[in-house]
C-alpha positions as CSV (number, residue, x, y, z in Angstrom):
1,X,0.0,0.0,0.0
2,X,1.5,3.4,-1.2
3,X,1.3,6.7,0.6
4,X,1.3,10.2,-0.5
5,X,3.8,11.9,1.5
6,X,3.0,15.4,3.4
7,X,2.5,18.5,1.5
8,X,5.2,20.9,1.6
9,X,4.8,23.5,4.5
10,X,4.1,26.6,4.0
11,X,7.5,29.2,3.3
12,X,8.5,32.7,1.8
13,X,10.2,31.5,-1.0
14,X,9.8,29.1,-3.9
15,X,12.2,25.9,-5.3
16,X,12.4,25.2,-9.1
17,X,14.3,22.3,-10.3
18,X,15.5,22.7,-13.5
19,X,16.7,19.0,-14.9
20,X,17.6,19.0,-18.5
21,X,18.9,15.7,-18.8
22,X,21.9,14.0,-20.3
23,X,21.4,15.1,-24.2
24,X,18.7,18.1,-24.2
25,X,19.5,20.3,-21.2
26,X,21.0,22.9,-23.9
27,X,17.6,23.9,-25.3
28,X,16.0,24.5,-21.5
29,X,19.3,26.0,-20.1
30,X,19.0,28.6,-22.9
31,X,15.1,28.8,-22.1
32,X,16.2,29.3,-18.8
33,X,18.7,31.8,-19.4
34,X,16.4,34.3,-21.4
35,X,14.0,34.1,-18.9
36,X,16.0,35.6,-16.0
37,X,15.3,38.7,-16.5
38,X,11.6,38.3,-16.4
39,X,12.1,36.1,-13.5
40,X,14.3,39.2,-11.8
41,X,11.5,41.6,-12.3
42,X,9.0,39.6,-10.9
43,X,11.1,39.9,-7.1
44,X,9.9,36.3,-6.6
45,X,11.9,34.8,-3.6
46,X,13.2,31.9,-5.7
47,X,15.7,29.0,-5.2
48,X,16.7,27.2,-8.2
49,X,18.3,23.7,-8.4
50,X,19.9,23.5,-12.3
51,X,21.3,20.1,-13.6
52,X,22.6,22.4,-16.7
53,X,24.8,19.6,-18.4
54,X,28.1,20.6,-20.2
55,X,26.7,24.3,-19.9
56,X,26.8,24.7,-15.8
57,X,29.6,27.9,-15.6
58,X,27.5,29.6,-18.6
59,X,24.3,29.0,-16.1
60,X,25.6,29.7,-12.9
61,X,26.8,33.6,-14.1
62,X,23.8,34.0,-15.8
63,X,22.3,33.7,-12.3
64,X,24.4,35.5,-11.0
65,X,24.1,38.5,-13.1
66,X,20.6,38.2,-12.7
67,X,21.1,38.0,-9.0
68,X,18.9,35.1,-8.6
69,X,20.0,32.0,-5.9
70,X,20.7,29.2,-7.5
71,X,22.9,25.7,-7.2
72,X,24.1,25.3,-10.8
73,X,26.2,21.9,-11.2
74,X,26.5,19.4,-14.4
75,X,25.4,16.4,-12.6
76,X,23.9,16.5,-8.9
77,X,24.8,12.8,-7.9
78,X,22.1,13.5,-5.1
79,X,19.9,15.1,-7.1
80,X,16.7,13.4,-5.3
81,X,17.6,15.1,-2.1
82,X,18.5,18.7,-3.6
83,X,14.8,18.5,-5.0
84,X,12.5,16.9,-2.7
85,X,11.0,19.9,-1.7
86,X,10.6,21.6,-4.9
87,X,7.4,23.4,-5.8
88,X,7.9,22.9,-9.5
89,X,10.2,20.9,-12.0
90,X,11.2,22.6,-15.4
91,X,12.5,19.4,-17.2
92,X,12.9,16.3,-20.1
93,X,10.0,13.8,-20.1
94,X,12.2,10.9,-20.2
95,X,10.8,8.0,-18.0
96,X,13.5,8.0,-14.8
97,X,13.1,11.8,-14.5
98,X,8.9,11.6,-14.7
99,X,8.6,8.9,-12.4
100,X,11.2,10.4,-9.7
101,X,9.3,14.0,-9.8
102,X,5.9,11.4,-9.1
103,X,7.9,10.1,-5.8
104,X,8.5,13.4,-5.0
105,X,5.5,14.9,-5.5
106,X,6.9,17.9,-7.8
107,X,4.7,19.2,-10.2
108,X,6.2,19.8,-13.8
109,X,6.0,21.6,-16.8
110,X,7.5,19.2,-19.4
111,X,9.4,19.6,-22.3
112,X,10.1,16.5,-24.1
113,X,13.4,16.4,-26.3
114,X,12.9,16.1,-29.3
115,X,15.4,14.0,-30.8
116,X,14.6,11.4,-28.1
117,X,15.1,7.2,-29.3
118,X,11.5,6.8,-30.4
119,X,10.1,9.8,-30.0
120,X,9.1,8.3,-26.3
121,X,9.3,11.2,-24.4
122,X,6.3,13.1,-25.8
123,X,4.0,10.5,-25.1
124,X,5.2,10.6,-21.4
125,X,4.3,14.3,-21.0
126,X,1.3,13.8,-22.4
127,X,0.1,10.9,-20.3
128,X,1.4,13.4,-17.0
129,X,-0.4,16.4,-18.2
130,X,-3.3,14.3,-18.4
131,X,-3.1,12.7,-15.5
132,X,-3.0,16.2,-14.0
133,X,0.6,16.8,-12.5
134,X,2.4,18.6,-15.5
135,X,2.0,21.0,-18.2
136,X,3.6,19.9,-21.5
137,X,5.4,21.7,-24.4
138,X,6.9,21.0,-27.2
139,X,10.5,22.4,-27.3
140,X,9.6,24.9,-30.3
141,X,6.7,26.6,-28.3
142,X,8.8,26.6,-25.1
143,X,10.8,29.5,-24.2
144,X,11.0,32.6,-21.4
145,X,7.3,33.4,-21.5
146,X,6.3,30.2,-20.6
147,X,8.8,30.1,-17.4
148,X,8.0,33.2,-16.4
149,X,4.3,32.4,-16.5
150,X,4.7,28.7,-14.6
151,X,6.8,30.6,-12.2
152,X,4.4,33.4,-11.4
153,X,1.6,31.2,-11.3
154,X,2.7,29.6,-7.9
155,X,1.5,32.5,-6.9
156,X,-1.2,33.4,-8.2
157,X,-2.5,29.6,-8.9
158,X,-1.5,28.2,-5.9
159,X,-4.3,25.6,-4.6
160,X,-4.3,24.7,-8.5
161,X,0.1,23.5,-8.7
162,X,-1.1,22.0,-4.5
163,X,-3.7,20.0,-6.6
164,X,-0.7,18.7,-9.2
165,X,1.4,17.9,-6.2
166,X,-0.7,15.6,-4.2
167,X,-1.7,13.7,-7.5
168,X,2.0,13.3,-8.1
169,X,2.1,11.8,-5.0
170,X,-0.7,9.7,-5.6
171,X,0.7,8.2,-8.5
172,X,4.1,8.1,-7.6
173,X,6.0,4.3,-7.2
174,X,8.6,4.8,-4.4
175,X,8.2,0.9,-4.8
176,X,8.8,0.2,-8.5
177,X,12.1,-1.2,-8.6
178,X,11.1,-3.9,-5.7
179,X,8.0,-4.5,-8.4
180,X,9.9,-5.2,-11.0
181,X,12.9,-7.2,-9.9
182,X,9.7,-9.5,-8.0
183,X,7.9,-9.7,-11.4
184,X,11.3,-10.8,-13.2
185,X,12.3,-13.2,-10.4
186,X,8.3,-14.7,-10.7
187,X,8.9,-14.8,-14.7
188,X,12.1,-16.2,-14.1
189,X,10.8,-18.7,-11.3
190,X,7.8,-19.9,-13.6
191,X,10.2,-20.8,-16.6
192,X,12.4,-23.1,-17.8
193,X,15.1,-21.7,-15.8
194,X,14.6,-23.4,-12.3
């Protein structure tokens, strides 16, 4: 039997995770960039979390300039327990990413790379955005705008992004891997291999 986890407590300032992945963080980190100075003029209290890829030092002074707090890194090998407490995920659709923001409970806006092996990740933001705990773009009709807007609307949407948190909870599978390794050792146990 799963269990959401608590909601996030109440605080003066907002986390975004920003999680481009291995291949298509250059796209969102350049989103990203252009949308500082929106992000600077709205004089929300933010905290930003940026896996930015090979373009971390470019990242990190943008924030900088922009005067915005933000851990800018590559890689976080701990990236789970940077972001548990996020209020919203800018990010890839690719499945390990989707189904740890559902363990977490982060609510996303989704932006599937395009050049993904099968085109898979655009059917994963669409099954989250219906399912209620993520917006979904496609990278062309994804740029500063569209953070700025997310962003804000923490504010002024607030019981709505609460709403896409506790369903990510709901559907989240801290259990999956036990799941599957006990449905391949069944499948194993039940065949010719005994």
């Amino acid at each position: 039997q799963r269990r959401a986890g608590p909601p996030r407590a109440a605080r003066s300032w907002k986390k975004i995770a920003v999680l481009g992945g291995s291949q298509g963080a250059r796209a969102l980190n350049e989103a990203m960039i252009a949308a500082l100075p929106r992000l600077a003029a709205m004089r929300m209290n933010l905290r930003i979390v940026h896996a930015a890829g090979p373009d971390a030092e470019e990242v990190r002074n943008a924030y900088a300039r922009w005067g915005i707090a933000a851990e800018t890194a590559a890689f976080f090998p701990d990236i789970a327990a940077r972001i548990r407490d996020a209020d919203l995920a800018i990010a890839r659709a690719g499945g390990s990413t989707l189904a740890e923001l559902l363990v977490l409970g982060i609510p996303a806006v989704l932006v599937p790379y395009p050049f993904a092996r099968d085109g898979h990740q655009a059917p994963n933001a669409a099954w989250a955005a219906r399912e209620g705990v993520a917006t979904a773009y496609e990278q062309r009709a994804f740029g500063p705008e569209e953070i700025a807007a997310a962003i804000r609307s923490l504010d002024t949407r607030a019981e709505a992004w609460s709403a896409r948190a506790r369903r990510a909870r709901e559907l989240g599978r801290p259990d999956a891997a036990l799941a599957v390794a006990c449905a391949a050792r069944g499948a194993y146990n039940g065949g010719e291999n005994r």
